[in-house]
C-alpha positions in Angstrom: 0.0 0.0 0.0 3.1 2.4 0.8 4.2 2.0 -2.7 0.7 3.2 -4.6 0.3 5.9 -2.0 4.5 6.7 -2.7 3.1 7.2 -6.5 0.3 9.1 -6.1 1.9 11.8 -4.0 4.6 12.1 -6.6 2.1 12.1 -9.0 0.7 15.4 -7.4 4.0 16.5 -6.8 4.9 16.4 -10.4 1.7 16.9 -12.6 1.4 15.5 -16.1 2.6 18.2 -18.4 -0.3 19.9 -20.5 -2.4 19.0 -23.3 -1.0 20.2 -26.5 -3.7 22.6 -27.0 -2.2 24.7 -24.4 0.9 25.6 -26.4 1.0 28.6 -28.1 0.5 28.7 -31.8 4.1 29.4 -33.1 5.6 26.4 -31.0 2.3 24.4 -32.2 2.7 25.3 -36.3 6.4 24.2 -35.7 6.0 20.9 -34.1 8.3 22.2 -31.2 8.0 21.7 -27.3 6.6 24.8 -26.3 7.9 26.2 -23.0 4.3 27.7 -21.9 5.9 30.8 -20.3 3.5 34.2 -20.5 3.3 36.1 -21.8 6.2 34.8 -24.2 7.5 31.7 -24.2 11.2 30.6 -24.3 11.2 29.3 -27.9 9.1 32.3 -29.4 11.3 34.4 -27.4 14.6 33.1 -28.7 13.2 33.2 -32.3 12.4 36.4 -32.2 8.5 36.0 -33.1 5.5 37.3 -31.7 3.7 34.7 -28.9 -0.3 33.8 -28.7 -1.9 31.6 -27.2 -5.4 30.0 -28.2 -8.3 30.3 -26.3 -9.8 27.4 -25.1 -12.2 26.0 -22.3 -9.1 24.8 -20.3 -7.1 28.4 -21.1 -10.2 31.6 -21.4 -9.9 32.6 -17.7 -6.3 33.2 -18.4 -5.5 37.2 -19.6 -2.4 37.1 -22.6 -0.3 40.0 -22.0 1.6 41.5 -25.1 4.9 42.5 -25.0 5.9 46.5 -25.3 7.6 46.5 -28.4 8.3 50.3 -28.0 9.9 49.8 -25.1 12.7 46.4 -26.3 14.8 47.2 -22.9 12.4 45.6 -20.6 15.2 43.4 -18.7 13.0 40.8 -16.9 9.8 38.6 -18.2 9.0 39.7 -14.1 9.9 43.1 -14.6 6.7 43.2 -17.7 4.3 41.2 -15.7 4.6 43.5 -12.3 2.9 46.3 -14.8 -0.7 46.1 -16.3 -1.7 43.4 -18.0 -2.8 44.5 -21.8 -6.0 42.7 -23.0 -5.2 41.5 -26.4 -7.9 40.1 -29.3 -7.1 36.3 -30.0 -5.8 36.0 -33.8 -7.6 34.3 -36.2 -5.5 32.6 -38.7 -2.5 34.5 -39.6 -1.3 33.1 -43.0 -3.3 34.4 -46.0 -3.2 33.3 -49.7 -1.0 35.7 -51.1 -2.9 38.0 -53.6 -0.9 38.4 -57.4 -3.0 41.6 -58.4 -0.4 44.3 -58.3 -2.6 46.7 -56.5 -2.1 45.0 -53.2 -0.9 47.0 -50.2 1.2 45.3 -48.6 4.0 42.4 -48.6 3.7 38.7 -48.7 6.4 38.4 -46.0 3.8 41.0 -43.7 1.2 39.4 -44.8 2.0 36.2 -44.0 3.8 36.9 -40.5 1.1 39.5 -39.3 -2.0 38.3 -37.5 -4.9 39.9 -38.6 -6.3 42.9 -36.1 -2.5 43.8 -35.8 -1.5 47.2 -35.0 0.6 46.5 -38.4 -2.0 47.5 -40.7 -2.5 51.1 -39.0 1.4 51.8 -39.8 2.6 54.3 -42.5 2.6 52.8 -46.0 6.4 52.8 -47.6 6.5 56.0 -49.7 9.8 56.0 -51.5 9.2 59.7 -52.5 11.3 60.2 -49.1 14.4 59.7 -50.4 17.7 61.3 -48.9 21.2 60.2 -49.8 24.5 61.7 -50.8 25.4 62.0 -54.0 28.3 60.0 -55.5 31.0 61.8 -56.7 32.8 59.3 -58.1 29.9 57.4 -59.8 31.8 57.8 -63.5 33.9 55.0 -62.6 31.3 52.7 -62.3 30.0 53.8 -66.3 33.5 53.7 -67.3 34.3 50.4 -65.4 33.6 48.4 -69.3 36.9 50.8 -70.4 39.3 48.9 -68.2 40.4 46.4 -70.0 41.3 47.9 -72.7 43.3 50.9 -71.5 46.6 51.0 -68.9 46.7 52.2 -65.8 47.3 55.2 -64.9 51.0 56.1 -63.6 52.0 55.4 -60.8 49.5 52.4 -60.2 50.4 49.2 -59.5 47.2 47.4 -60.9 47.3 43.6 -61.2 44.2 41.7 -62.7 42.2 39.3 -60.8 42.5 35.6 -61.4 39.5 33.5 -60.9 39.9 29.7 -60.8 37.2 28.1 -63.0 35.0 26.9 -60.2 34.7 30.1 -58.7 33.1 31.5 -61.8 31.2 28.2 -62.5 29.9 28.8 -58.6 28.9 32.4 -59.1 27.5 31.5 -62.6 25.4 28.9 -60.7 24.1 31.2 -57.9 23.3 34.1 -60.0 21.2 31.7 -62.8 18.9 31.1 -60.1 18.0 35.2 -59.3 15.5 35.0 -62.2 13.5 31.9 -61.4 12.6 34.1 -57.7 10.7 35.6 -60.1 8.2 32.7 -61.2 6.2 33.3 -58.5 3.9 36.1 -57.7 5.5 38.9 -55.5 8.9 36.5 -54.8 12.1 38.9 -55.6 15.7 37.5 -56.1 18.2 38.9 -53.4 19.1 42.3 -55.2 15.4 43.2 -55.2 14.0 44.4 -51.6 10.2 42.6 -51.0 8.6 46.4 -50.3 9.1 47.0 -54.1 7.4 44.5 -55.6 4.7 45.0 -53.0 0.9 47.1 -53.7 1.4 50.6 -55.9 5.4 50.7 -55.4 5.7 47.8 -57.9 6.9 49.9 -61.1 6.6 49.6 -64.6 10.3 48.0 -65.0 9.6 45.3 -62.6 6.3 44.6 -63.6 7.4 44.1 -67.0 10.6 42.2 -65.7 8.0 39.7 -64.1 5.8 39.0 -67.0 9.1 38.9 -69.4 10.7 36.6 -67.0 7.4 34.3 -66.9 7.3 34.3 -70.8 11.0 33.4 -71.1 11.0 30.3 -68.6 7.8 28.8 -70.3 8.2 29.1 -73.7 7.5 26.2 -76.5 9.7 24.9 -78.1 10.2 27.1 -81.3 8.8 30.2 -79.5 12.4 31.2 -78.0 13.4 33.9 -80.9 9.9 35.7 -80.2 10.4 36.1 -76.8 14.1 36.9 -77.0 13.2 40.0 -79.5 10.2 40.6 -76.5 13.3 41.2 -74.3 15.6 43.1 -76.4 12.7 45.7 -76.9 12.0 46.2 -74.0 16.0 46.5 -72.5 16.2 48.7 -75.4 13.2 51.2 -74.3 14.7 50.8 -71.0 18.1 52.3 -72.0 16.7 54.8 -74.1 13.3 56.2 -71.9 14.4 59.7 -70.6 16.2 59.2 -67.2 14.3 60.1 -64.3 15.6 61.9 -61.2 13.9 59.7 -58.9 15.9 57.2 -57.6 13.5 54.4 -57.1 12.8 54.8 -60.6 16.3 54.5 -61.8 17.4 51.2 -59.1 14.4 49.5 -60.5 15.3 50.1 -64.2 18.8 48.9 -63.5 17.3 46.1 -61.4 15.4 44.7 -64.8 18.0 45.5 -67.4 20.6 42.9 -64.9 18.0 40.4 -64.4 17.8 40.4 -68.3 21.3 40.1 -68.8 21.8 37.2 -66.1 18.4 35.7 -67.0 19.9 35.4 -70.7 23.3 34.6 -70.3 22.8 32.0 -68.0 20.2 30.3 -70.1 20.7 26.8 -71.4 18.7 27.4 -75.0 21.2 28.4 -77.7 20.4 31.7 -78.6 19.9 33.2 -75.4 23.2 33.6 -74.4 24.1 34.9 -77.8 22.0 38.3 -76.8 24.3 39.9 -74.3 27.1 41.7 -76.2 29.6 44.2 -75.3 26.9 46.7 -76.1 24.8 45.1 -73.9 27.5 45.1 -70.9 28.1 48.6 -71.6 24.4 49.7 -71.3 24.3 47.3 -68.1 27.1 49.7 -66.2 25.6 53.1 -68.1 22.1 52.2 -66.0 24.4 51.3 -62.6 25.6 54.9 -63.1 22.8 56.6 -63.6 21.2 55.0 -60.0 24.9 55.0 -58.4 25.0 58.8 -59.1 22.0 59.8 -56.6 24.0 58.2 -54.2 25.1 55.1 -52.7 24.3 56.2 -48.6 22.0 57.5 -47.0 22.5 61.4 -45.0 22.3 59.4 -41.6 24.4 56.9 -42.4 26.7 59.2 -42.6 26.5 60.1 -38.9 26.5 56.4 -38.0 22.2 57.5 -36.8 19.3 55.4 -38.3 17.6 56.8 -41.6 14.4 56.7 -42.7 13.6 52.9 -43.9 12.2 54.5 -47.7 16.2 55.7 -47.8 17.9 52.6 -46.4 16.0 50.4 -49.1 16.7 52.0 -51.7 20.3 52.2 -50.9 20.8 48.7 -49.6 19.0 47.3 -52.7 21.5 49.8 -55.5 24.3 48.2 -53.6 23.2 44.5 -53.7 22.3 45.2 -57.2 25.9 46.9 -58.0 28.0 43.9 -56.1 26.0 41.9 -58.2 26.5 43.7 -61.6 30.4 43.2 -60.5 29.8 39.7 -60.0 28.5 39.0 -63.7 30.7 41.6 -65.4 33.6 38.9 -63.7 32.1 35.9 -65.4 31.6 38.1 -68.6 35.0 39.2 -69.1 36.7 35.7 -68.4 34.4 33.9 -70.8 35.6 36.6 -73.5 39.1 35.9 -71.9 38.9 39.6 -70.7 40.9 40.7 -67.2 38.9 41.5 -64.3 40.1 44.2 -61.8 39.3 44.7 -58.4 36.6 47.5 -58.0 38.4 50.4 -56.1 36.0 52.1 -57.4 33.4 51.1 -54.9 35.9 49.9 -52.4 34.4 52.3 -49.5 30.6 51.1 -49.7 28.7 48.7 -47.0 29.2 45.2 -47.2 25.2 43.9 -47.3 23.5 44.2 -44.1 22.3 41.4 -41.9 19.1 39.1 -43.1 16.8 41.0 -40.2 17.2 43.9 -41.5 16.7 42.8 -45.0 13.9 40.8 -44.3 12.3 42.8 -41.6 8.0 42.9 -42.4 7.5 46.0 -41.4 8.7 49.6 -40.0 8.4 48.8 -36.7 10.5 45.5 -36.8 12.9 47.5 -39.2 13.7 50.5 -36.8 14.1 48.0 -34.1 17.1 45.7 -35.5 18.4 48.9 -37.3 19.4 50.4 -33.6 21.0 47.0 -32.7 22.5 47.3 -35.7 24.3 50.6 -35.1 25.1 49.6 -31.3 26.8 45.7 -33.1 28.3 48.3 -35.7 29.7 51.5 -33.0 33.5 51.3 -34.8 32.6 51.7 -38.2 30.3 49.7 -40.6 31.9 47.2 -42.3 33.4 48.1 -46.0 33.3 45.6 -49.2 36.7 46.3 -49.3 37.4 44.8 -46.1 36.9 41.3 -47.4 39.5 41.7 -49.8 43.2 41.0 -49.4 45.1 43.7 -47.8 47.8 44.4 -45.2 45.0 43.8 -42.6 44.0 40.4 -44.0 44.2 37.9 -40.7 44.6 39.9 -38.0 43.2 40.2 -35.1 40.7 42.7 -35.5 40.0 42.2 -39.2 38.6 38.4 -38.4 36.8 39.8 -35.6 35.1 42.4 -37.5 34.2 39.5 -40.2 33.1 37.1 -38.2 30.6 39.6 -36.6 29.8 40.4 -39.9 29.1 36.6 -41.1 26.6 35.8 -38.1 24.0 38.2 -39.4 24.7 38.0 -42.9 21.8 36.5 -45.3 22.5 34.2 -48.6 24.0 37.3 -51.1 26.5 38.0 -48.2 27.6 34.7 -48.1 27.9 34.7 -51.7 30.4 37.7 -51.9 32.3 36.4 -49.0 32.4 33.1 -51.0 33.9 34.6 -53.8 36.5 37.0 -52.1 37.8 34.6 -50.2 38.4 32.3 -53.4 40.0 35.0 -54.7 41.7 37.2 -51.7 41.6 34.5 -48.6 40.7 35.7 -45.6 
């Protein structure tokens, strides 16, 4: 009898752990073991992610208390809990068929992160008429990078071309072949094209063209491929030749669809594809980097090391994806037509890509959030392109450090570019 009676009062001593219904819905949609903390549990909180819980016979006397996202220095989940508890509507279900008309408002990322009811959908729209960067002084280069081959270096400059082994080009050739095939599917962007332009009225004519071109291209018959090429080569043309706007998110998104083009055709496995970038074509491709490059490549706050306005930051951290990128194919160009490649001084001084949360970040909020962890990770200096290649600094000390910080945050294009530079500089 001691033995049963031994059980039970362990039994009460230890309860059974809850049904599953009492999880919250994050840890529930990803098959995890759900901590059951409140208001946010462990694995929501380590993830980042917003925590609710389900209301259910079992659960409705309990109150779910939200956390202050204004207020990210709360130290202690007992700190938050000794203040008022905020009543907060349960969500409905929070992932919605993404909608392909281009007149939606806002994202598929936000809308497939943001429960519905969310303050999210009170927020400021993105208006990329509020633009302010420094113009680029030195943007010429970048037009005039095609000349470089052809002419010798100036006195005085020691200028040695780059050598890339076969199956760093073959790796980049791989990586960038894939950029157009984002496109496929409605409202998906490759990595040089931020998700807030493709999303509601900011999608622009260039982009929406690039989508349907790109569409055409990947499913055309057999026999259909010269039709569709000439589609493309009109429309690159009337790119190139459509008076230049002074608005830069006109001018990123015109270079944006003239390099997806390029790649898209170059990289193409049907005969007569590749056969349709030319030197002409290369030289157009770095004419339209120019013109965007010229407005400026930073934004005013950046500058001062302070956070800018998210409209600014996109705009300048999708011209210098697109620009790295540009480099990238203009590399593989030039050794297929046994051309040398140089390293870009040009754009030596420019940010290395920022970290995935910023890139990927749904919303304002969630932006101006990881952009001041950002600055306090960052507080000696953002981290240059040209820091990743080979220098007198190259594996010391510092320089790994700064690196390595650099690589934990970084999303796929940044590993690509470190990819390549160490292939070609070490590290």
């Amino acid at each position: 009898m001691a033995g049963p009676r031994s059980s039970k009062s362990s039994r009460r001593r230890h309860p059974p752990p809850p049904p599953r219904k009492r999880t919250c819905k994050g840890c529930t949609k990803s098959k995890i073991r759900c901590g059951l903390e409140r208001p946010t549990c462990s694995q929501c909180k380590s993830r980042g992610r917003k925590c609710e819980y389900s209301t259910d016979p079992e659960t409705s006397h309990l109150t779910t208390q939200t956390e202050d996202l204004e207020n990210p220095d709360l130290t202690s989940t007992a700190e938050f809990q000794s203040s008022a508890p905020l009543a907060m509507p349960i969500a409905l279900p929070s992932y919605l068929v993404s909608d392909s008309s281009p007149g939606s408002v806002t994202s598929i990322r936000e809308r497939r992160h943001r429960p519905e009811g969310s303050t999210r959908d009170q927020q400021l729209p993105v208006d990329f008429t509020k633009i302010d960067l420094v113009p680029a002084s030195a943007a010429e280069s970048i037009r005039d990078r095609w000349l470089r081959p052809y002419i010798l270096p100036p006195p005085g400059r020691d200028e040695v071309p780059k050598v890339y082994h076969p199956f760093t080009l073959q790796y980049i050739s791989r990586i960038l072949a894939t950029y157009p095939r984002f496109m496929l599917k409605d409202r998906k962007v490759p990595p040089i094209i931020h998700p807030s332009q493709v999303s509601g009225e900011n999608l622009p004519r260039a982009l929406a063209n690039c989508y349907s071109l790109v569409r055409m291209w990947e499913n055309a018959v057999p026999g259909s491929e010269g039709m569709v090429i000439n589609m493309i080569e009109m429309e690159m043309e009337r790119l190139f030749n459509e008076l230049p706007s002074q608005h830069d998110y006109s001018l990123l998104s015109t270079f944006q669809a003239y390099l997806i083009y390029c790649v898209m055709l170059y990289f193409s496995p049907r005969p007569a594809a590749p056969a349709a970038v030319t030197d002409r074509v290369m030289i157009t491709l770095m004419e339209l980097a120019f013109r965007t490059a010229r407005n400026g490549l930073f934004c005013v706050a950046e500058a001062s090391h302070s956070r800018p306005n998210w409209e600014s930051w996109i705009v300048v951290a999708s011209k210098r994806r697109a620009i790295f990128a540009m480099y990238l194919f203009s590399s593989v160009y030039n050794a297929d037509q046994l051309l040398p490649n140089f390293i870009a001084d040009e754009v030596g001084g420019v940010f290395a890509p920022e970290g995935r949360s910023l890139w990927e970040a749904p919303d304002r909020k969630t932006w101006e959030r990881e952009y001041d962890r950002h600055l306090l990770t960052w507080e000696d200096g953002m981290l240059e392109i040209s820091e990743l290649w080979r220098s007198a600094r190259t594996g010391t000390v510092e320089q790994r450090e700064r690196i390595e910080r650099w690589l934990q945050a970084v999303d796929e294009f940044g590993m690509l570019l470190f990819g390549v530079t160490t292939h070609i500089h070490g590290c």
